[in-house]
DSSP file (Angstrom, degrees, kcal/mol; ACC not computed):
  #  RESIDUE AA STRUCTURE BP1 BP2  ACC     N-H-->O    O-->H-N    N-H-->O    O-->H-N    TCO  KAPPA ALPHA  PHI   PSI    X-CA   Y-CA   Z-CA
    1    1 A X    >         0   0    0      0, 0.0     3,-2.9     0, 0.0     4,-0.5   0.000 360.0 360.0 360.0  -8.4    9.8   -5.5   27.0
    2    2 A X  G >   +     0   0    0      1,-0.2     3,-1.7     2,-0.2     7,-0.1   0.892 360.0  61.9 -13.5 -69.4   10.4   -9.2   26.2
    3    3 A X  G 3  S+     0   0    0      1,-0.2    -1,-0.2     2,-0.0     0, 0.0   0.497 111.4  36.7 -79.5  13.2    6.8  -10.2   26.3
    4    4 A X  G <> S-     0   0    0     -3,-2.9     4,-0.5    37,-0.1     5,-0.4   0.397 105.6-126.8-136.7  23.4    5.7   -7.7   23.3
    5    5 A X  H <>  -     0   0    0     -3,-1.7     4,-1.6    -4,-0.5    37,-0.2   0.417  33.1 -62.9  76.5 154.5    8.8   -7.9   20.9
    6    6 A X  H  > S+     0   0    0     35,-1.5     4,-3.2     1,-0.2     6,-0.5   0.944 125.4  64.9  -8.8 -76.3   11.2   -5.8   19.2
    7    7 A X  H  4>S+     0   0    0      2,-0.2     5,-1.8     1,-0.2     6,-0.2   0.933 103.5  36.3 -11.4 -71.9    8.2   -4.4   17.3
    8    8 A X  H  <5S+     0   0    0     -4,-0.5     5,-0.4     1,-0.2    -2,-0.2   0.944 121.3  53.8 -77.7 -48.3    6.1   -2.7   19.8
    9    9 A X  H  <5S-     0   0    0     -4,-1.6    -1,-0.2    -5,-0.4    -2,-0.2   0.784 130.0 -11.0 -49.3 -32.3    9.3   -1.6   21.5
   10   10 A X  T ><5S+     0   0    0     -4,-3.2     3,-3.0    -5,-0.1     4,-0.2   0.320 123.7  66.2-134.8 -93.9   11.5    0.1   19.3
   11   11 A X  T >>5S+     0   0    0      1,-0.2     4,-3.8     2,-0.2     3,-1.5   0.466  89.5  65.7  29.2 -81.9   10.2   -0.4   16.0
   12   12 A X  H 3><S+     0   0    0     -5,-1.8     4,-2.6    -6,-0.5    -1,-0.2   0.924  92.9  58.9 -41.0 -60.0    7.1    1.4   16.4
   13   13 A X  H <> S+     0   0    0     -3,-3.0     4,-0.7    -5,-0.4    -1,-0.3   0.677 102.4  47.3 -98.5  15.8    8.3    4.3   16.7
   14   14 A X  H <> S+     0   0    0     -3,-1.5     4,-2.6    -4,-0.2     5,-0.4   0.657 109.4  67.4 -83.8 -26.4   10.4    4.6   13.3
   15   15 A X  H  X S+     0   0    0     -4,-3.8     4,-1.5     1,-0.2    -2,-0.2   0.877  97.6  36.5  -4.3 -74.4    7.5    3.6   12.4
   16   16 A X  H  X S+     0   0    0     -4,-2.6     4,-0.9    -5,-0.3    -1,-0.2   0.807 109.3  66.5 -69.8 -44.1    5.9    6.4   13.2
   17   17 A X  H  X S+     0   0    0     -4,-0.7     4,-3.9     2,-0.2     5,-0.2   0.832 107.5  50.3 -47.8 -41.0    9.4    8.6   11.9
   18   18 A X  H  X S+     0   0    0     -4,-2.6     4,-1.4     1,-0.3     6,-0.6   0.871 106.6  47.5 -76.6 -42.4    8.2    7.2    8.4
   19   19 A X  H  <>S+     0   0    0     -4,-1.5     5,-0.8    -5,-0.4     4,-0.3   0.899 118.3  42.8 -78.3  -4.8    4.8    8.2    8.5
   20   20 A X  H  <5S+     0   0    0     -4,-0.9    -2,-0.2     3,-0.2    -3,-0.1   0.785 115.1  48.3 -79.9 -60.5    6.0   11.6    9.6
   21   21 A X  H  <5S+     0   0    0     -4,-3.9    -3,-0.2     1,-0.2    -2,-0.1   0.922 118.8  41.4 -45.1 -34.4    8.8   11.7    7.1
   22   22 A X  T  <5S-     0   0    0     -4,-1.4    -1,-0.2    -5,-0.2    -2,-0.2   0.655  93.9-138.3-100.3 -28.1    6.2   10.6    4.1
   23   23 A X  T   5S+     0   0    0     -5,-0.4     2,-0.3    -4,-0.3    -3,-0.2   0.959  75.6  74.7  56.5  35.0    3.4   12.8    5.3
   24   24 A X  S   <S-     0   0    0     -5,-0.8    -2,-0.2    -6,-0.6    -1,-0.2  -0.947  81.7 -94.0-148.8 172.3    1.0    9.4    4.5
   25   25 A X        -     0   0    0     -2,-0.3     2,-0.7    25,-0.1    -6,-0.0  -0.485  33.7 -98.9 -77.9 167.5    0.2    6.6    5.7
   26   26 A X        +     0   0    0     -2,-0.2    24,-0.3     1,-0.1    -1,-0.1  -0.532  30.9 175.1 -90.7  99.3    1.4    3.1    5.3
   27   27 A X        +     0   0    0     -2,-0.7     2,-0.2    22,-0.4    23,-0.2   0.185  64.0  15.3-126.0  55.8   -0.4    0.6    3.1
   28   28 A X        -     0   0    0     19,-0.0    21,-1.2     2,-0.0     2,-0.5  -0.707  62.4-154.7-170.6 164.0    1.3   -2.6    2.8
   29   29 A X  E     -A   48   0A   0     19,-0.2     2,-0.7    -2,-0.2    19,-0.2  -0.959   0.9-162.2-154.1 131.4    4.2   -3.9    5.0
   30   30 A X  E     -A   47   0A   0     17,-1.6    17,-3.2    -2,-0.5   118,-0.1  -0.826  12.8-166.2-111.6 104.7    6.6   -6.4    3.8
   31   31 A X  E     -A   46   0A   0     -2,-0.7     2,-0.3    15,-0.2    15,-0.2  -0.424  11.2-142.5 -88.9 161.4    8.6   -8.2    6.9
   32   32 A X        -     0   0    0     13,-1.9    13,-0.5    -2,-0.0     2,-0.4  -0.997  11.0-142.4-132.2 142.7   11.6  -10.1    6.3
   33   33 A X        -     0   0    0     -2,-0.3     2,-0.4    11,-0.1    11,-0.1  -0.770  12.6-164.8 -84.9 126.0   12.7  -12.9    7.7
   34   34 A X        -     0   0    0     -2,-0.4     9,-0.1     9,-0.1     3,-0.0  -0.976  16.3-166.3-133.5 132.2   15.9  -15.0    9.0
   35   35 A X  S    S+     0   0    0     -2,-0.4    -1,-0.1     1,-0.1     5,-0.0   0.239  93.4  62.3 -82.1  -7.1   16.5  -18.2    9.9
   36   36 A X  S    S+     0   0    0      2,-0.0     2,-0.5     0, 0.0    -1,-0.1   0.563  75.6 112.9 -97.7 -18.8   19.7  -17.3   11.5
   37   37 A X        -     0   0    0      1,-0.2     3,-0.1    -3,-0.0     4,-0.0  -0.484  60.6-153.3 -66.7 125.0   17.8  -15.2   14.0
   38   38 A X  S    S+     0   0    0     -2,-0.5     2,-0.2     1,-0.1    -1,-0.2   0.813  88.2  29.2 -36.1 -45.0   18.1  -16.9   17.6
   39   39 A X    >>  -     0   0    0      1,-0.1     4,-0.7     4,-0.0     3,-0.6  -0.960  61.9-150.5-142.8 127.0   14.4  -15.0   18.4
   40   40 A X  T 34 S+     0   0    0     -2,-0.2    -1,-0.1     1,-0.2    -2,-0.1   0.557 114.7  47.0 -69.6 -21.8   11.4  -14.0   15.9
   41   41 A X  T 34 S+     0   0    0      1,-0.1   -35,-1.5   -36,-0.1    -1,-0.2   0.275  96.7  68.1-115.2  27.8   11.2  -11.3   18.7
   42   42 A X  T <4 S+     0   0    0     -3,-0.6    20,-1.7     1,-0.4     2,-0.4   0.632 110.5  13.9-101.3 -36.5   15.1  -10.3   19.0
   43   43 A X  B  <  -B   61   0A   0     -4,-0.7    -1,-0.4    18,-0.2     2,-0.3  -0.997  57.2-174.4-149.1 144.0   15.3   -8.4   15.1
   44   44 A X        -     0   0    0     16,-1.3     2,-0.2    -2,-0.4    16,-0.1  -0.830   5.7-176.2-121.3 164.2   13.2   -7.2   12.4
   45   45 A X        +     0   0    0    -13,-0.5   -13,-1.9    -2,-0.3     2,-0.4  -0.899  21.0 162.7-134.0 131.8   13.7   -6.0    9.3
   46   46 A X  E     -AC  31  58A   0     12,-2.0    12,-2.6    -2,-0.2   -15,-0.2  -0.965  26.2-147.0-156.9 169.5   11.0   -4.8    7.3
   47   47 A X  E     +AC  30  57A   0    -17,-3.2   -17,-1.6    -2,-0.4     2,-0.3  -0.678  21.0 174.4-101.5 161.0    9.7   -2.6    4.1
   48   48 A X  E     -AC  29  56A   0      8,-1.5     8,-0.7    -2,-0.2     2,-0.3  -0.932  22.0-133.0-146.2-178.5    6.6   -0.6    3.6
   49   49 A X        +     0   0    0    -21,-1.2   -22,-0.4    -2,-0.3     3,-0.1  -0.906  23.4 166.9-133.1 122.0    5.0    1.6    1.3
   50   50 A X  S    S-     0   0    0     -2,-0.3     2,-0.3   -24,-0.3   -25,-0.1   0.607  73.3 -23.9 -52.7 -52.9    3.4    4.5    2.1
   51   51 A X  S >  S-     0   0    0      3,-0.4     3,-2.0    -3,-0.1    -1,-0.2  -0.928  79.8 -55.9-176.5 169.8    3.2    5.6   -1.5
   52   52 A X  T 3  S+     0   0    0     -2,-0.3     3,-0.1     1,-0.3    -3,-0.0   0.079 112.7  16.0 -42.3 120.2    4.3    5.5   -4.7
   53   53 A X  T 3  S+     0   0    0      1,-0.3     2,-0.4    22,-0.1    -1,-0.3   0.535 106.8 104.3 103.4  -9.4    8.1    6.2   -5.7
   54   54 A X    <   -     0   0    0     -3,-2.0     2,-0.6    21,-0.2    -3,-0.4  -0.979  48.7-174.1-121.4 128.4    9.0    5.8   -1.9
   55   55 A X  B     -F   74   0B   0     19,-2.3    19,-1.5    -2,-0.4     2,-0.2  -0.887   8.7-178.2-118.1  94.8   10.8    2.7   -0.2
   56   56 A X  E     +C   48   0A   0     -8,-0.7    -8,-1.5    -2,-0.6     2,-0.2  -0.527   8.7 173.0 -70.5 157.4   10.9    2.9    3.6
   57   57 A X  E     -C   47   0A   0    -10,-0.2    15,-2.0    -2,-0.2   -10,-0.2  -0.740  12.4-152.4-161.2 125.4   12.5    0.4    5.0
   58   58 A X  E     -CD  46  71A   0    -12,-2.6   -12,-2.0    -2,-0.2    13,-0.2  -0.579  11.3-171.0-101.6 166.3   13.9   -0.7    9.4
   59   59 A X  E     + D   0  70A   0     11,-2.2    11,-0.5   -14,-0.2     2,-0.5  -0.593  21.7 155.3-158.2 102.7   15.9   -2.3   10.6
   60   60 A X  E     + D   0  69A   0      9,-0.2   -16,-1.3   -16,-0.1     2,-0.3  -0.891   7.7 147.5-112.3 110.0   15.7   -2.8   14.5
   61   61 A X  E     -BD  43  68A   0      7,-1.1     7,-0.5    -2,-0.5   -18,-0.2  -0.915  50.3-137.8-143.0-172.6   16.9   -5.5   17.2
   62   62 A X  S    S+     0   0    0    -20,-1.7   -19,-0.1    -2,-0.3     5,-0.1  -0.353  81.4  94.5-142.6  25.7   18.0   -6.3   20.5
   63   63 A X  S    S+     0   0    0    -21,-0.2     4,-0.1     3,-0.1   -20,-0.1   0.925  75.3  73.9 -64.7 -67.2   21.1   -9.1   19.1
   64   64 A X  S    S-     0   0    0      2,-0.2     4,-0.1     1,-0.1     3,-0.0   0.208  91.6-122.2 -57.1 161.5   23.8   -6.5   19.2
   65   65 A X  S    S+     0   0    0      1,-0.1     2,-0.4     2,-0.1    -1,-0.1   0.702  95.7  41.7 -73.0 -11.1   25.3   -5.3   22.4
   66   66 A X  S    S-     0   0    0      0, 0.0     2,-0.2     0, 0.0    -2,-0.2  -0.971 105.2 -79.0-128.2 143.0   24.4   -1.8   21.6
   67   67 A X        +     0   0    0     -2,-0.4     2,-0.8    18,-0.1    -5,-0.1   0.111  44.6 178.4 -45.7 115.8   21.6   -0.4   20.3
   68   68 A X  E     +D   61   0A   0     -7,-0.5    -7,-1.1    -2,-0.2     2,-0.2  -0.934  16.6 143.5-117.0 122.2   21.3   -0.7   16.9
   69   69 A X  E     +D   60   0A   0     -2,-0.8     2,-0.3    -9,-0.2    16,-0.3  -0.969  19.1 179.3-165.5 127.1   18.2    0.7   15.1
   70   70 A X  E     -D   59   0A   0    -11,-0.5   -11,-2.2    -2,-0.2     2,-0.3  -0.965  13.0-153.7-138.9 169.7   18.3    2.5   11.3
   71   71 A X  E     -DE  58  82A   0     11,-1.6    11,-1.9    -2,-0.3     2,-0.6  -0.816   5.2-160.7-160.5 108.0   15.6    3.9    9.3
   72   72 A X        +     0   0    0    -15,-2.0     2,-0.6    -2,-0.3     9,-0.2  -0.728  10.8 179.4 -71.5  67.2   15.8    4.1    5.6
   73   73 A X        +     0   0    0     -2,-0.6     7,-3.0   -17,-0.2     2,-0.4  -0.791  11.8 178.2 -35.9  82.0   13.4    6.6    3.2
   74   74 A X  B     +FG  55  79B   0    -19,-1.5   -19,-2.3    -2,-0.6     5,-0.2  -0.817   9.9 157.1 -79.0 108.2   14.4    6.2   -0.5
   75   75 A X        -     0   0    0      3,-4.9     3,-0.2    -2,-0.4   -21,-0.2  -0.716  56.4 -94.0-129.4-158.7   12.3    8.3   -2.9
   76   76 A X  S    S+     0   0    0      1,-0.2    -1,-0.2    -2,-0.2    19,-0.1   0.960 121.8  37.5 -69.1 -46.0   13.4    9.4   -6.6
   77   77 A X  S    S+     0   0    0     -3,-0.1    17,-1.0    17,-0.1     2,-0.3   0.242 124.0   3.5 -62.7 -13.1   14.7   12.5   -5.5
   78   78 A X  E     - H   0  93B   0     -3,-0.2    -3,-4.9    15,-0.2     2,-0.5  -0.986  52.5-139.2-169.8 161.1   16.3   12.0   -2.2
   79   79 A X  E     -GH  74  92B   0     13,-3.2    13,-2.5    -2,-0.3    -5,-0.3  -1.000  12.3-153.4-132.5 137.8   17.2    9.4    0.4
   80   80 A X  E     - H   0  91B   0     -7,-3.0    11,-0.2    -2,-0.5     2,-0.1  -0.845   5.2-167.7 -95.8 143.8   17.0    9.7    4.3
   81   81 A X        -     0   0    0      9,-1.5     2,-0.4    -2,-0.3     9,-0.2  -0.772   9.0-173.1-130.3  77.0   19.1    7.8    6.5
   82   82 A X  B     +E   71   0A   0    -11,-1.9   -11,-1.6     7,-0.2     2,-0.4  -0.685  20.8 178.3 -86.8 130.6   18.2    7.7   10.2
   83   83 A X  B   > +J   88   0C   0      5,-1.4     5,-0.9    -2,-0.4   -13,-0.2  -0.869  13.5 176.0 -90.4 145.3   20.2    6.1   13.4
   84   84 A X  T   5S+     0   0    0     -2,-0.4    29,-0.1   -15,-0.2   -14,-0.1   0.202  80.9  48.0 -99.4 -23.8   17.7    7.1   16.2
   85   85 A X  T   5S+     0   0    0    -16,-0.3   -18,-0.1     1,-0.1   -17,-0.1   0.908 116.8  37.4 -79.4 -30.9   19.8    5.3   18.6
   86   86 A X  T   5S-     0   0    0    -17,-0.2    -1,-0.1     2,-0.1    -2,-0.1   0.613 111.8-120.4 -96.8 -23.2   23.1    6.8   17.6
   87   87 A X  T   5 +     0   0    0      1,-0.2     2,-0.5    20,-0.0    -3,-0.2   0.894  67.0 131.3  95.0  18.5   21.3   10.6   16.9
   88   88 A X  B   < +J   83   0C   0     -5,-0.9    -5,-1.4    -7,-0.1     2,-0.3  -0.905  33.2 171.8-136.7 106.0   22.2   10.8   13.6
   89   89 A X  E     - I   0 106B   0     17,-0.8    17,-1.7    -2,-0.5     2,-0.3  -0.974   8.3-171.8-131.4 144.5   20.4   11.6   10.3
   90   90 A X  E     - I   0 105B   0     -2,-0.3    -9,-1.5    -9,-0.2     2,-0.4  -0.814   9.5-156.9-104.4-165.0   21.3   12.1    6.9
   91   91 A X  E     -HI  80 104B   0     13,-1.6    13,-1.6    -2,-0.3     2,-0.5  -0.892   1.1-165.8-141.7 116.9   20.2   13.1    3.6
   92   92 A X  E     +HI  79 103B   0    -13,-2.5   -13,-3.2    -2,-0.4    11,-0.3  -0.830  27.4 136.9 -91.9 124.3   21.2   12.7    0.2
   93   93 A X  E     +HI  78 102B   0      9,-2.1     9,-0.6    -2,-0.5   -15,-0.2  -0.791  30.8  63.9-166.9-109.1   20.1   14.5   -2.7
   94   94 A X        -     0   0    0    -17,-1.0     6,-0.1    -2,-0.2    -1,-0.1   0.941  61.8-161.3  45.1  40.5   20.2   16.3   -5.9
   95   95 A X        -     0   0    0    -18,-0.2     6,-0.2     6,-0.1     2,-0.2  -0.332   6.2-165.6 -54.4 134.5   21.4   13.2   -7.7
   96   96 A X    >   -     0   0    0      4,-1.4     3,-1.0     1,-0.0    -1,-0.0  -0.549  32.1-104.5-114.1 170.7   23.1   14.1  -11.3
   97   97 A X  T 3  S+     0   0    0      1,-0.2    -2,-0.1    -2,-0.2    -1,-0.0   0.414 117.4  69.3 -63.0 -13.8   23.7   11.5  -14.1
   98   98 A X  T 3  S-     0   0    0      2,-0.1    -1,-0.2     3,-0.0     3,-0.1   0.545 116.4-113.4 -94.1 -10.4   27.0   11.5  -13.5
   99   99 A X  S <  S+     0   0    0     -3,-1.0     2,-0.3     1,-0.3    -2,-0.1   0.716  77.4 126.0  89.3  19.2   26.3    9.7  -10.1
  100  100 A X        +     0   0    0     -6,-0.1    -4,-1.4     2,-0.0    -1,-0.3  -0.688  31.3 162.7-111.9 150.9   27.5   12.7   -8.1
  101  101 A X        -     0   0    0     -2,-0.3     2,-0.4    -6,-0.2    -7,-0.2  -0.733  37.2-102.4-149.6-156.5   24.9   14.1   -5.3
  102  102 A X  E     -I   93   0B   0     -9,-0.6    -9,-2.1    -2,-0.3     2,-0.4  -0.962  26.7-148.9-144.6 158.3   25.1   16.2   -2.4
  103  103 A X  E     +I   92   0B   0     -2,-0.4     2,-0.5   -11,-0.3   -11,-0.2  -0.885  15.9 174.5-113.3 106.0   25.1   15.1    1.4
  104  104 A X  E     -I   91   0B   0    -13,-1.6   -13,-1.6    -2,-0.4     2,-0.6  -0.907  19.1-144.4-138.0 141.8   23.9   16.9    4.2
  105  105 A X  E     -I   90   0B   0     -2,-0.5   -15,-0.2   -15,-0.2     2,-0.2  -0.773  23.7-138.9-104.0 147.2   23.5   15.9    8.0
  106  106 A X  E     -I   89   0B   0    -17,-1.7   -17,-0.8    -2,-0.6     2,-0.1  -0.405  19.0 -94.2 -93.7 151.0   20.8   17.2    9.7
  107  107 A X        +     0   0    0     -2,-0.2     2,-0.4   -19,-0.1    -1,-0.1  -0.415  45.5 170.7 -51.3 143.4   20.4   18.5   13.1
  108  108 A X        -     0   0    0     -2,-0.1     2,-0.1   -21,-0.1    -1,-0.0  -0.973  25.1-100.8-111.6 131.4   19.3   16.2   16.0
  109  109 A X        -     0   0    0     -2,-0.4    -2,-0.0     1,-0.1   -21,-0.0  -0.226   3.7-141.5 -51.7 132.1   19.0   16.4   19.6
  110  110 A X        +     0   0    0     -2,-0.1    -1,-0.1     2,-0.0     3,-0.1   0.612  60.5 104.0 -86.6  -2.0   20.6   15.5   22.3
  111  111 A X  S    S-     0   0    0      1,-0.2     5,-0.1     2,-0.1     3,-0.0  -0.231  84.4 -97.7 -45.1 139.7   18.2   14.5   24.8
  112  112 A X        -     0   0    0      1,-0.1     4,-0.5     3,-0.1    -1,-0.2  -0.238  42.1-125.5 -57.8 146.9   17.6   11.2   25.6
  113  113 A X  S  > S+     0   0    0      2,-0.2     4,-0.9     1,-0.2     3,-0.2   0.801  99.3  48.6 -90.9 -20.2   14.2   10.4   23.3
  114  114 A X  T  4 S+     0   0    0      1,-0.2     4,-0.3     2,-0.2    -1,-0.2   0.782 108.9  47.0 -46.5 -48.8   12.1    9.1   26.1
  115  115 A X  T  4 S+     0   0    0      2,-0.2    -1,-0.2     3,-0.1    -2,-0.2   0.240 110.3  52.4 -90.4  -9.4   12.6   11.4   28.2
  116  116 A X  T  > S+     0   0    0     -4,-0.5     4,-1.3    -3,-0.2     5,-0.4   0.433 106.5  48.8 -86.5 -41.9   12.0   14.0   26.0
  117  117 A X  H  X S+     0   0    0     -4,-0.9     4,-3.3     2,-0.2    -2,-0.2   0.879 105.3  60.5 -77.6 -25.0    8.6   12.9   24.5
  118  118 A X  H  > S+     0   0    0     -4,-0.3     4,-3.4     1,-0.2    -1,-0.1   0.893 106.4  43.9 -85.3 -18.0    7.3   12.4   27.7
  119  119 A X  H  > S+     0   0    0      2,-0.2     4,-1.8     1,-0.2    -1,-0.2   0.813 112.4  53.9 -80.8 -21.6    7.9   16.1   28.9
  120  120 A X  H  X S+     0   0    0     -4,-1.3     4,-2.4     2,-0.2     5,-0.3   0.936 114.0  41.2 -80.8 -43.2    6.6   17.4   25.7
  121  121 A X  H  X S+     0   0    0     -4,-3.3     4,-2.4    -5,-0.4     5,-0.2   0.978 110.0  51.5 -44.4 -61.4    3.5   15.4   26.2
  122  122 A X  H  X S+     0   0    0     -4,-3.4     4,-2.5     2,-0.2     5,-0.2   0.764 112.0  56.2 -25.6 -51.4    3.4   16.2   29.7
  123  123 A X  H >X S+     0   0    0     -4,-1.8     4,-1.7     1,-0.3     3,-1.1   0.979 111.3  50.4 -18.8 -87.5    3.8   20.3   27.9
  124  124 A X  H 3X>S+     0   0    0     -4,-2.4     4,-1.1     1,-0.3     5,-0.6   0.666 105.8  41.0 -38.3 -45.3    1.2   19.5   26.3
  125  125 A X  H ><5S+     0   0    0     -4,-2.4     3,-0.9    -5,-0.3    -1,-0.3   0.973 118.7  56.2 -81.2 -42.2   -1.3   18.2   28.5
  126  126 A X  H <<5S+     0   0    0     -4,-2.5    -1,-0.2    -3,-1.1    -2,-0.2   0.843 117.7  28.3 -14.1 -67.2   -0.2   21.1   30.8
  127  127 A X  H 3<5S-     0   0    0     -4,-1.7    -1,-0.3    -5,-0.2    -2,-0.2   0.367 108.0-122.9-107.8  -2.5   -0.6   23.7   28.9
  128  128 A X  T <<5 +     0   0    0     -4,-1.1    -3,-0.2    -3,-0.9    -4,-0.1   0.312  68.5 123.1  32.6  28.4   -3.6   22.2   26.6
  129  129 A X  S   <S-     0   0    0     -5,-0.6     2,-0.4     1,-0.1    -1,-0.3   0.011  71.2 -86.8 -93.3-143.4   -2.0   22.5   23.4
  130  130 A X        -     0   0    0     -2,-0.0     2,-0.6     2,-0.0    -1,-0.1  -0.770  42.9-123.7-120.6 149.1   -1.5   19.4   21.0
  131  131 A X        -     0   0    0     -2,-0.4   -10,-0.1     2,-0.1   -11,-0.0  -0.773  24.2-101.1-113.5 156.2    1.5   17.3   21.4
  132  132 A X  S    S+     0   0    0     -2,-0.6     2,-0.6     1,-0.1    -1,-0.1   0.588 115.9  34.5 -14.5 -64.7    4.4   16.3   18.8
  133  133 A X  S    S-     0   0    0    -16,-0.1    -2,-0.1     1,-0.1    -1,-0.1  -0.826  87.9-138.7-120.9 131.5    2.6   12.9   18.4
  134  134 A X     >  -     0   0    0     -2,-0.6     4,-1.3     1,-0.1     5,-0.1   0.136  22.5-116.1 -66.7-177.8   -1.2   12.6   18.6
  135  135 A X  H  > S+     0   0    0      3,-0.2     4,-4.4     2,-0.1     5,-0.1   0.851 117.6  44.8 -98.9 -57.8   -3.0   10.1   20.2
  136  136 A X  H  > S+     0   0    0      2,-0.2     4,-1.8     1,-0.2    -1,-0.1   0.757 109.3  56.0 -81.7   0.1   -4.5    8.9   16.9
  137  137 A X  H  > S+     0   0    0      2,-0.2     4,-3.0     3,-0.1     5,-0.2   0.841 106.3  55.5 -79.1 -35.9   -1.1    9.0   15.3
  138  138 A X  H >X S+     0   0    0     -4,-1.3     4,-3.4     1,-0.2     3,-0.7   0.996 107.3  49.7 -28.1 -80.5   -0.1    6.7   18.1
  139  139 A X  H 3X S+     0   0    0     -4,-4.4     4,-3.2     1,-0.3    -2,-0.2   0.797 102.6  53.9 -29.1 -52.1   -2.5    4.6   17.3
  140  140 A X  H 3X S+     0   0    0     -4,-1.8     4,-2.0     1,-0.2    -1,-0.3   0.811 113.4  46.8 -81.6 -15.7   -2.0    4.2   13.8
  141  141 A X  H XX>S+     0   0    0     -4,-3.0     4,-2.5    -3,-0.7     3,-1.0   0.969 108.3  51.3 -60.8 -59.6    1.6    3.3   14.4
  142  142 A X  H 3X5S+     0   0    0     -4,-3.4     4,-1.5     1,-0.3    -2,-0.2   0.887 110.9  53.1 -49.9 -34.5    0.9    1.1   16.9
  143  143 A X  H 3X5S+     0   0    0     -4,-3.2     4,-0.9    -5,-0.3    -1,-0.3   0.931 106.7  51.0 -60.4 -41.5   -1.6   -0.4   14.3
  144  144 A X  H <X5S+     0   0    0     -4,-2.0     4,-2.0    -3,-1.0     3,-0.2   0.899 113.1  46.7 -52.3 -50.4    1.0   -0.8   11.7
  145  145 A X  H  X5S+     0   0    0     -4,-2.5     4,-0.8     1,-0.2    -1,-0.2   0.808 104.4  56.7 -60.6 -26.2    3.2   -2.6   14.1
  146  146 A X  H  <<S+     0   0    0     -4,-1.5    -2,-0.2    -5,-0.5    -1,-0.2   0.734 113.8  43.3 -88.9 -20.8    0.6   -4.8   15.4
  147  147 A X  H  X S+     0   0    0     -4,-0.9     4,-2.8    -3,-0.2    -2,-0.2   0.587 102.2  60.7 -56.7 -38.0    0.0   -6.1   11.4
  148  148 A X  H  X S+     0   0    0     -4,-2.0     4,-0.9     2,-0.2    -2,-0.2   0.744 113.7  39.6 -91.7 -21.3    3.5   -6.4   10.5
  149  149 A X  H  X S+     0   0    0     -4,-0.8     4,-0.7     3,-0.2    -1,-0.2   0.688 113.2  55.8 -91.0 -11.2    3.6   -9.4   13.9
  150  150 A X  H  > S+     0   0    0      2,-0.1     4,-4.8     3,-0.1     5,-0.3   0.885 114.9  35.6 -77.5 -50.6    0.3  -10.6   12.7
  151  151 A X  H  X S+     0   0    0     -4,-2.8     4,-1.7     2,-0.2    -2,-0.2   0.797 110.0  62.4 -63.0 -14.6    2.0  -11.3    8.9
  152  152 A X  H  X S+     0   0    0     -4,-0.9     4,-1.3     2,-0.2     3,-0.4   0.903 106.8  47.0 -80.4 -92.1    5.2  -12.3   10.5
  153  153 A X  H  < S+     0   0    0     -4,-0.7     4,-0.2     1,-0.2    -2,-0.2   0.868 108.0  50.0 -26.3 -50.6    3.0  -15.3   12.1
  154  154 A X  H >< S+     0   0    0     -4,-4.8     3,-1.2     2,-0.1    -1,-0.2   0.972 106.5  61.2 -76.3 -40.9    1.3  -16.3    9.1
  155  155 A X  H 3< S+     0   0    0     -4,-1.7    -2,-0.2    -3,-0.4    -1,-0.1   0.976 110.0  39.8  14.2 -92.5    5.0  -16.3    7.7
  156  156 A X  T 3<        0   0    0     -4,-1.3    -1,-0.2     1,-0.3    -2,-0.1   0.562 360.0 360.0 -55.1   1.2    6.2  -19.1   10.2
  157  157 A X    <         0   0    0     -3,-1.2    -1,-0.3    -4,-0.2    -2,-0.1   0.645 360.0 360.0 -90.1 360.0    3.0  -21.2   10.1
């Protein structure tokens, strides 16, 4: 996957976890940048907004020896915390004034995630119902992703 980045590879699909999480789409995306990075196409980090009162935010590469991928969701009322590599999400909320909240982790599966979307597609196609991720929800990740390497270019120029 070298020759389409971090982005399209991994990326994309937290992407996609955010617009799912957020129930909207994404309208602005703020990459960040490192000068310490080896490869413009080894790590991202980046924000977006979706909508008001919510800060998504990844953070994905291919440095580390193991896969390392998170995905943040900050709104006033709660924060999500996703590893998709490790299998792991929580959730914080009910924040008090006193700075005290409550903590919960949520289920996940243990299937490998590749391999698992492609048999539910497969389901799908099978069986003619609709699958977890849509064709045009594809898309509009893949669109988001394909913006956040176009602004990432005009960045470096």
């Amino acid at each position: 996957m070298s020759n389409v980045g971090v982005v399209i590879d991994l990326a994309v699909h937290d992407i996609d976890l955010i617009r799912w999480f957020t129930e909207s789409d994404i309208v602005e995306v703020q990459p960040q940048l490192s000068a310490r990075s080896p490869s413009a196409r080894t790590s991202r980090c980046c924000s977006f907004a979706p909508r008001p009162a919510c800060l998504p935010h990844i953070n994905t590469n291919w440095l580390t020896p193991f896969k390392a991928r998170n995905v943040t969701v900050a709104t006033r009322g709660q924060i999500g915390d996703g590893r998709p590599s490790h299998r792991q999400v929580t959730e914080c909320f009910g924040f008090k004034p006193d700075g005290s909240y409550s903590m919960r982790h949520l289920p996940v599966g243990h299937d490998e995630p590749l391999r698992a979307e492609l048999i539910a597609f497969l389901d799908a196609v099978r069986s003619g119902g609709v699958p977890a991720v849509t064709g045009d929800e594809g898309v509009a990740s893949l669109e988001i992703a394909i913006k956040k390497k176009e602004i990432i270019k005009k960045i470096k120029k």
